[in-house]
Backbone bond lengths (Angstrom), bond angles and torsions (degrees), N, CA, C in turn:
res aa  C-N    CA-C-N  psi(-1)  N-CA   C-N-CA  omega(-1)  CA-C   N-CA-C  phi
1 X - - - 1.461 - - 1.528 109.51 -
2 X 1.270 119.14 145.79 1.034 119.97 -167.83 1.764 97.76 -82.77
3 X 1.468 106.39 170.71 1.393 105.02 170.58 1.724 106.22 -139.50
4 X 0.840 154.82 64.84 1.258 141.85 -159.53 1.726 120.56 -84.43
5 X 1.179 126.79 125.06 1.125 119.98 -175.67 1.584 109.46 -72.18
6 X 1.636 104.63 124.89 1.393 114.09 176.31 1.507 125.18 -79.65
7 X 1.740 99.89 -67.53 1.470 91.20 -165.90 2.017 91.86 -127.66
8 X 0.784 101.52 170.39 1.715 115.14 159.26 1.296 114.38 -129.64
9 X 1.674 101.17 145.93 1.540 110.59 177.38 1.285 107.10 -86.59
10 X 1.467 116.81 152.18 1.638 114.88 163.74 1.731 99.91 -139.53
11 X 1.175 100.89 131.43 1.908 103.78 -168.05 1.642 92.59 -104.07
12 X 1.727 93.29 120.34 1.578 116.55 -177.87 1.562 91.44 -101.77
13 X 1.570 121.02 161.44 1.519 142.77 135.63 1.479 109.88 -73.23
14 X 1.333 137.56 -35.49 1.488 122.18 -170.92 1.494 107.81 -138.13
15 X 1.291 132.70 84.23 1.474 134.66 166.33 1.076 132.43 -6.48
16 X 1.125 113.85 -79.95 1.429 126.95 152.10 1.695 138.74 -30.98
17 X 1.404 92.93 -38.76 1.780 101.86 159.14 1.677 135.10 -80.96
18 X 1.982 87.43 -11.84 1.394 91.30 -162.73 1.607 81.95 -97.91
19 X 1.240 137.17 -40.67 1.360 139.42 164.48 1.382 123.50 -36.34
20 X 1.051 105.30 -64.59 2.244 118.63 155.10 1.747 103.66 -26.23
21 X 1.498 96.85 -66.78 1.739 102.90 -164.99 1.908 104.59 -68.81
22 X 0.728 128.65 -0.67 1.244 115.76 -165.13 1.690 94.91 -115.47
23 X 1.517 117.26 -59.12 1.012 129.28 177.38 1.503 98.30 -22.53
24 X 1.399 101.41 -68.21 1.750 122.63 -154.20 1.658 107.94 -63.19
25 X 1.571 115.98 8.38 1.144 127.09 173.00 1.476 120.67 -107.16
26 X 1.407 104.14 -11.55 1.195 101.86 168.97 1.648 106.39 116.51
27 X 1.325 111.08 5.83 1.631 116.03 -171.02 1.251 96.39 -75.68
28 X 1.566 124.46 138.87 1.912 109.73 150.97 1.357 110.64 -74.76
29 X 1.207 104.67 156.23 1.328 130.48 157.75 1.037 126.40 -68.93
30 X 1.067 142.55 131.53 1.181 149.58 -173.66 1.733 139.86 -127.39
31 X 1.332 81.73 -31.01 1.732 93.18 167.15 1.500 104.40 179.48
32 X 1.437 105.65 143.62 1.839 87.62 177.50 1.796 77.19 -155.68
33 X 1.399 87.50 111.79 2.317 87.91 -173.32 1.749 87.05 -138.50
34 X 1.506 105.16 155.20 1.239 137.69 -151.45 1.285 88.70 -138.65
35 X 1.438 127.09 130.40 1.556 131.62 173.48 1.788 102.61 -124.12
36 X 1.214 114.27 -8.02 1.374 105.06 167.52 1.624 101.20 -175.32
37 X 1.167 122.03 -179.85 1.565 127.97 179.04 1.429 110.28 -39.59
38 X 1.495 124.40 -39.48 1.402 125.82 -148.10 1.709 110.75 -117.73
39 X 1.566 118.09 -5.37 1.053 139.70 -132.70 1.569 97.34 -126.67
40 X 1.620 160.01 90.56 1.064 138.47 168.26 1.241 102.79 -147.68
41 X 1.631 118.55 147.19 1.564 135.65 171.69 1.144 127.17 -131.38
42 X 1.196 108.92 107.23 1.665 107.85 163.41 1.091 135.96 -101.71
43 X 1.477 114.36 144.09 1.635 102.85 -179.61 1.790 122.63 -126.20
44 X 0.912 110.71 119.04 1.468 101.47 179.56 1.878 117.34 -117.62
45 X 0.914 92.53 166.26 1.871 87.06 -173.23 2.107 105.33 -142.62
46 X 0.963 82.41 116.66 1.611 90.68 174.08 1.080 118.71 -48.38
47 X 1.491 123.51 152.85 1.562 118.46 177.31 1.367 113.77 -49.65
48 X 1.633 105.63 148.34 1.761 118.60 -170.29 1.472 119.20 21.68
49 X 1.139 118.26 46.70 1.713 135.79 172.92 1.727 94.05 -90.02
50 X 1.421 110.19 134.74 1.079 108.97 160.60 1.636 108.33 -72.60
51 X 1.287 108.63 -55.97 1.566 109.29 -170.89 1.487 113.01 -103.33
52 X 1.037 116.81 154.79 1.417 135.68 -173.75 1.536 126.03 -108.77
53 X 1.437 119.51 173.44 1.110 133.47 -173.65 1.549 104.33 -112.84
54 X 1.980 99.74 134.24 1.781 98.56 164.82 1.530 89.32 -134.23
55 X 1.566 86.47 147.80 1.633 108.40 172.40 1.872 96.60 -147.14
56 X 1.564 96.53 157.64 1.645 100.95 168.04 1.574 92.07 161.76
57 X 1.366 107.99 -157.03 1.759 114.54 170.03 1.902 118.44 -81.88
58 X 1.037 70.66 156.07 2.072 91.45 -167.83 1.201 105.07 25.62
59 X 1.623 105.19 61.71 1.759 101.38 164.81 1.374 107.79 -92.15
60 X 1.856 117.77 -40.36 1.045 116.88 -177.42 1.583 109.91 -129.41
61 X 1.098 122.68 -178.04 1.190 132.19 154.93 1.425 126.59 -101.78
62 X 1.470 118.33 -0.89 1.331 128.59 167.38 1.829 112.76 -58.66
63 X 1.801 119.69 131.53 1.027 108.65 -172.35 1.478 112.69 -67.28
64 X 1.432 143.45 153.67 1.531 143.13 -157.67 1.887 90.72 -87.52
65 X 1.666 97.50 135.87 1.235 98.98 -175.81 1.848 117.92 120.68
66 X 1.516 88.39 -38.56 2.114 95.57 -159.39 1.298 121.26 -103.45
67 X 1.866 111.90 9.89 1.197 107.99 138.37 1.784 140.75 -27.01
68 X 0.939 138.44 138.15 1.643 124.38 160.11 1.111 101.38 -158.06
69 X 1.467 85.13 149.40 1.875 76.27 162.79 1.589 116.78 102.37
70 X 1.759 105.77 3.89 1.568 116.51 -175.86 1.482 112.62 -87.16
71 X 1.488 108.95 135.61 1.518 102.56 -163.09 1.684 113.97 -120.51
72 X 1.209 101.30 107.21 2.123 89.56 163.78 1.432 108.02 -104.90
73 X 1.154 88.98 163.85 1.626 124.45 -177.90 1.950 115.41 -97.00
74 X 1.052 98.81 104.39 1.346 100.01 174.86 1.730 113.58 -118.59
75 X 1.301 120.88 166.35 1.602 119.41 175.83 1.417 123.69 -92.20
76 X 0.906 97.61 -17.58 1.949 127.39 -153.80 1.610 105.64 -139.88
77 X 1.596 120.12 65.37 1.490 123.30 178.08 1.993 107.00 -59.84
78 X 0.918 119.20 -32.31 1.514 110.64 -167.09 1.710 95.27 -84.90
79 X 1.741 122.23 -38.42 1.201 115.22 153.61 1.448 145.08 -28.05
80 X 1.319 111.60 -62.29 1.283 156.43 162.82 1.831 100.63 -51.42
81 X 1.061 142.56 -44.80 1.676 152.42 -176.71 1.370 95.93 -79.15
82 X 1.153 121.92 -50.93 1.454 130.17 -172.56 1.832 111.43 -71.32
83 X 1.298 107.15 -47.08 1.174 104.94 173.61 1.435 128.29 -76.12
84 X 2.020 113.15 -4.38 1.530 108.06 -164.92 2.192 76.71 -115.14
85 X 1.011 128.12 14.77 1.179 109.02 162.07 1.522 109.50 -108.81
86 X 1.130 123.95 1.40 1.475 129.88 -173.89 2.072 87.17 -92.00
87 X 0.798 107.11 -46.07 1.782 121.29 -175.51 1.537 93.41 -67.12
88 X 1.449 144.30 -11.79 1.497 129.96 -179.12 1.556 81.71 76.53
89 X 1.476 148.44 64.35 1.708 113.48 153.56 1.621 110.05 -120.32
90 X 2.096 98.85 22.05 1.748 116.67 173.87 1.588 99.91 48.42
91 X 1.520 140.03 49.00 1.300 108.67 -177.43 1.356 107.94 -92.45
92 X 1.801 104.38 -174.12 1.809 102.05 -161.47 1.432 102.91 -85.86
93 X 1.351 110.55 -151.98 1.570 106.44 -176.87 1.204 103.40 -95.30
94 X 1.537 139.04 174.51 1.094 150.29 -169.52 1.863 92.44 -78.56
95 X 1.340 110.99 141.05 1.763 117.94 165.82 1.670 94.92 -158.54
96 X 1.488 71.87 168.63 1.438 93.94 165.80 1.869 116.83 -150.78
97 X 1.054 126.31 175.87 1.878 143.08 -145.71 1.796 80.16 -107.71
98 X 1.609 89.48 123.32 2.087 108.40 166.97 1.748 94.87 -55.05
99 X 1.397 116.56 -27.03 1.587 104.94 -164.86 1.736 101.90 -71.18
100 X 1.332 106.76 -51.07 1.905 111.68 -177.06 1.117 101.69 103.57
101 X 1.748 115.49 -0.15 1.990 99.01 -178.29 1.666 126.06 -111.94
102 X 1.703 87.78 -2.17 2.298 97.66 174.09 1.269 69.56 174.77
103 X 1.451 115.30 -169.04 1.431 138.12 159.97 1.472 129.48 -100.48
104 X 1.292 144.20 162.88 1.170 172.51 -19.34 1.513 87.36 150.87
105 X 1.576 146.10 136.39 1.326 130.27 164.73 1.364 106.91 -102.42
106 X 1.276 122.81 18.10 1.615 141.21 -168.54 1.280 113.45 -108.56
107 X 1.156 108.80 -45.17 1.570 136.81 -161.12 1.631 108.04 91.86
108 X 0.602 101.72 -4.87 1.872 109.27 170.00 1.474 98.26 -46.98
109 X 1.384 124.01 141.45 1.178 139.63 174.27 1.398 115.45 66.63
110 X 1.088 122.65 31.46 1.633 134.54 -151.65 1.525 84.01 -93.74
111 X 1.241 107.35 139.59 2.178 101.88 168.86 1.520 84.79 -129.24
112 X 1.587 109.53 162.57 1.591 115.23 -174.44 1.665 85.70 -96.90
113 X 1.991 95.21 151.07 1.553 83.89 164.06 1.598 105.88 104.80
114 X 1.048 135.26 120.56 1.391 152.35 -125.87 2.583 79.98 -108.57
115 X 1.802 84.23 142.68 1.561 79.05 -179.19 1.955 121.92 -52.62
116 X 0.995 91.89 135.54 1.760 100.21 176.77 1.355 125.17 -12.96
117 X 1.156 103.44 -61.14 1.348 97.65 173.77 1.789 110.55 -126.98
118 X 1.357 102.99 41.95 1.838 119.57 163.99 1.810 84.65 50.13
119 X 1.129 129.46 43.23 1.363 120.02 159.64 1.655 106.88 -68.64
120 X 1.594 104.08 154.18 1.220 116.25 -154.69 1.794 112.25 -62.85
121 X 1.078 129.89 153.82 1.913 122.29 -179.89 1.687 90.05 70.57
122 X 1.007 129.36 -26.89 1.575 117.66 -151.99 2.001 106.35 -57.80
123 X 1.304 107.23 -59.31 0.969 127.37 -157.83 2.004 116.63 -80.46
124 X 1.223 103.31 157.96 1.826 105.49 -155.97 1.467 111.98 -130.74
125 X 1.643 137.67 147.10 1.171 123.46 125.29 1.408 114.57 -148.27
126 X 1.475 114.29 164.16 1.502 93.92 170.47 1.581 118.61 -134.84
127 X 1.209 111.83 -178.24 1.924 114.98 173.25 1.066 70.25 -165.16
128 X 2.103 88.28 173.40 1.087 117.43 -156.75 1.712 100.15 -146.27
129 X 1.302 137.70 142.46 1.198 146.88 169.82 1.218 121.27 -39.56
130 X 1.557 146.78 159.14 1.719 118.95 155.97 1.123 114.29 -45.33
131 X 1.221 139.96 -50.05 1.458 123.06 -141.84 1.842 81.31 -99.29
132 X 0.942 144.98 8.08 1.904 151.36 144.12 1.558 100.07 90.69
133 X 1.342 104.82 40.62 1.880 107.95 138.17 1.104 116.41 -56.26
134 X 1.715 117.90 130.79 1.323 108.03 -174.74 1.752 106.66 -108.37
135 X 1.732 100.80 163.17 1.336 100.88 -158.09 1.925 89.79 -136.62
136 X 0.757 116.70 147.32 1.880 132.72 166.27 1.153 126.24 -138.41
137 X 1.009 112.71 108.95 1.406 118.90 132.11 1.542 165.67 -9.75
138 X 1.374 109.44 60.08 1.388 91.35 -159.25 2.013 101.79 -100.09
139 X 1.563 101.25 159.59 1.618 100.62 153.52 1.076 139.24 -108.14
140 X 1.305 119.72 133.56 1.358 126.26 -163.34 1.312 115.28 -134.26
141 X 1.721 120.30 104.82 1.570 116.15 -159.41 1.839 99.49 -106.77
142 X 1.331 105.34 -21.69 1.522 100.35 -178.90 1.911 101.79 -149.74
143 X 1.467 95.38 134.27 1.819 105.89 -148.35 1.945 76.36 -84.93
144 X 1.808 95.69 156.87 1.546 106.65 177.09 1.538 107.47 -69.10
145 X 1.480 136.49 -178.18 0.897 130.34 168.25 1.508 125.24 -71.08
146 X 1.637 115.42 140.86 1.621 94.78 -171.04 1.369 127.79 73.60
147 X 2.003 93.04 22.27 1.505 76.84 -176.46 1.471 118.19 -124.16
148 X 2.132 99.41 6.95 1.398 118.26 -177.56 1.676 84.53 -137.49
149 X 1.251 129.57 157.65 1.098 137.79 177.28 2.086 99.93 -107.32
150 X 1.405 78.09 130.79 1.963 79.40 -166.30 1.223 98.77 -71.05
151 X 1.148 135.02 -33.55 1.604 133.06 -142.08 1.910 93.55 -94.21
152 X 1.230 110.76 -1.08 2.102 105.74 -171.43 2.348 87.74 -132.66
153 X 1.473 87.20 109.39 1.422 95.18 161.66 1.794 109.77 -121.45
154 X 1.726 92.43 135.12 1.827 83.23 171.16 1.861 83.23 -133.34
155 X 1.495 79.17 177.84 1.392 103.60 161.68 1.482 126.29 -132.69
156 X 1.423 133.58 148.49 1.067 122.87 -154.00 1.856 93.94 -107.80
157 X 1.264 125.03 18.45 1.551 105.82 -174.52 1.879 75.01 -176.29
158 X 1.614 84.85 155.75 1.550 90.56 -179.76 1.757 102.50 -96.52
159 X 1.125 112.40 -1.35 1.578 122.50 159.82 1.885 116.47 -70.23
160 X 1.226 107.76 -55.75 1.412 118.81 155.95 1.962 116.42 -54.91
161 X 1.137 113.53 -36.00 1.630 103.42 166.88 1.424 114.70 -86.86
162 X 1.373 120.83 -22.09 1.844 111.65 164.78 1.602 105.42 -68.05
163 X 1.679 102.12 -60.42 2.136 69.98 173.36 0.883 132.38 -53.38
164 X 1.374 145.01 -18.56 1.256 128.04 -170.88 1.937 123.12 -101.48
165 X 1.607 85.35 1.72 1.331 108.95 164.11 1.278 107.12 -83.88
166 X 1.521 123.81 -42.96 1.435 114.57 176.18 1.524 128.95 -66.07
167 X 1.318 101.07 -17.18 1.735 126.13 169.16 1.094 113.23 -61.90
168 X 1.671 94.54 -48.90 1.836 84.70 172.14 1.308 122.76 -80.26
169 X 1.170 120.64 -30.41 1.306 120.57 -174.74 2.090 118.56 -56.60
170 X 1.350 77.52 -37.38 1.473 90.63 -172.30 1.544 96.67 -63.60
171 X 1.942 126.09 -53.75 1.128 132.75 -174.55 1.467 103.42 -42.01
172 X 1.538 113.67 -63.26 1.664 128.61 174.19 1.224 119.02 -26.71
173 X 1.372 121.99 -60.89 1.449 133.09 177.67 1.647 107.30 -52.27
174 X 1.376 129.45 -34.24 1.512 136.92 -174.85 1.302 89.79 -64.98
175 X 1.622 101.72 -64.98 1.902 100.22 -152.43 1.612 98.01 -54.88
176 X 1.033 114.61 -25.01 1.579 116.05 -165.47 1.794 121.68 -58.05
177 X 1.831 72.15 -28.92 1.816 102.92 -163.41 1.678 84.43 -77.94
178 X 1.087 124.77 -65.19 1.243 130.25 165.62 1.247 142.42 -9.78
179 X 1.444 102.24 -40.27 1.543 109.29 -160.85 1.671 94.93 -116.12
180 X 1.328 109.95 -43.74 1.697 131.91 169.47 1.376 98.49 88.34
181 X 1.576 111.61 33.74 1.529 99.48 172.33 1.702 83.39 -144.77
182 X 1.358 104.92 157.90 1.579 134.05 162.16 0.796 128.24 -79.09
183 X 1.515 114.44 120.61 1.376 126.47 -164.87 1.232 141.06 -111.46
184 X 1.451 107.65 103.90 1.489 110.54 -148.40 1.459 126.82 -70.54
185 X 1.490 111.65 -13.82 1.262 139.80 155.09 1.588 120.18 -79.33
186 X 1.317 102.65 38.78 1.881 104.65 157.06 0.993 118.07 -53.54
187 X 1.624 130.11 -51.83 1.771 109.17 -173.95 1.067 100.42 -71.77
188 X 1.092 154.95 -7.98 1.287 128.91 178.87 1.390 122.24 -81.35
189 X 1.202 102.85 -26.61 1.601 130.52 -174.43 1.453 106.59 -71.75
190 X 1.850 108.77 -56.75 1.409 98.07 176.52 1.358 123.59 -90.79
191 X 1.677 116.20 3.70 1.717 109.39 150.95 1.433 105.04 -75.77
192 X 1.280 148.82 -25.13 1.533 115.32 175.89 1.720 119.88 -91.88
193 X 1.510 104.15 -7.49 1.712 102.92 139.66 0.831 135.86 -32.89
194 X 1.521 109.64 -100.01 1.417 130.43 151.56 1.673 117.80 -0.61
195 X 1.388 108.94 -54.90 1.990 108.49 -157.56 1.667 73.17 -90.81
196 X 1.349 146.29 -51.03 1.173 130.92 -175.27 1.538 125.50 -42.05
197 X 1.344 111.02 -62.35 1.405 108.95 167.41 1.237 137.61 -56.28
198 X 1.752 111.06 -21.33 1.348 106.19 170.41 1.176 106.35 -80.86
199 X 1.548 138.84 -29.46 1.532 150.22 178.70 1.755 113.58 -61.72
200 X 1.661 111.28 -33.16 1.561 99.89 -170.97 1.307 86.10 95.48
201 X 0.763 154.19 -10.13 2.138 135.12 -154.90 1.453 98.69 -107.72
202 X 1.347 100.03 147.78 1.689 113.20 173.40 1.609 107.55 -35.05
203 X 1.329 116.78 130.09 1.643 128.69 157.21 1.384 94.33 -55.50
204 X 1.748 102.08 166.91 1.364 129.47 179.68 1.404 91.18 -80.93
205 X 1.422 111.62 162.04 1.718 121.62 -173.50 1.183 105.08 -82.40
């Protein structure tokens, strides 16, 4: 049976601020409902995240703040730094761990400066929420083996499935250039794109 992780809790002091800050990053919204005075949930989900984040009143009993340790996945870490300080989310500078295999939960072994040669997992950053849940960053340009199943592609936004239609298209137009003939079998071509790139696995020729 499958199990897929849906949502994570993050325990805020002020709703409304933690909703502001996230929003203003670019998260959608998704639901934010109140069933009585004492009672409220929100949920927002980062770009192309399958699963999402809820915070509000009596979601948790965790004190607001003592999260750590929350991780997204981006392709483009110096991208990604640039775009969460344009959003106000103050993050640190790009590093990475003297070891090369995750990071340090200390900051011990912290080196400034994105991994050497941006090999994949290598690279780090972090911010932190108002109430200073912490959040990281990692980059990841090519997934380990076994670590996306090729044969199941989704998308989490129908904005996220037009790019990756345009990915293919653009790829399409090469092979096309390539072969110097037209190919009347495009969908087929750009569904085994498509499930390729989300998989890591060799493109179609």
């Amino acid at each position: 049976m499958d199990m897929k992780l849906e949502v994570v809790v993050v325990p805020v002091s002020d709703v409304d601020r933690a909703r502001d800050f996230y929003t203003a990053l670019g998260w959608r919204l998704d639901a934010d409902v109140a069933t009585d005075g004492e009672f409220r949930v929100v949920q927002v989900t980062p770009p192309g995240s399958p699963a999402s984040v809820i915070f509000g009143e009596s979601v948790t009993e965790q004190a607001p703040g003592s999260a750590r340790g929350l991780h997204l996945v981006v392709d483009d870490i110096d991208t990604a730094h640039d775009e969460l300080a344009r959003h106000g989310a103050d993050p640190s500078e790009v590093f990475h761990d003297a070891g090369g295999v995750f990071h340090h939960a200390d900051g011990d072994a912290r080196v400034p400066g994105p991994e050497p040669h941006h090999g994949s997992y290598g690279s780090f950053l972090s911010f932190s929420d108002p109430d200073g849940n912490g959040w990281l960053l990692q980059e990841v340009t090519d997934r380990l083996p076994g670590r996306l199943d090729p044969a199941a592609t989704s998308f989490a936004s129908a904005e996220d499935l037009a790019d990756a239609l345009r990915r293919a298209a653009a790829a399409h137009g090469e092979h096309e250039a390539r072969t110097g003939a037209e190919d009347p079998n495009w969908p087929d071509w750009y569904a085994r794109y498509m499930a390729s790139e989300q998989a890591g696995t060799e493109p179609p020729a």
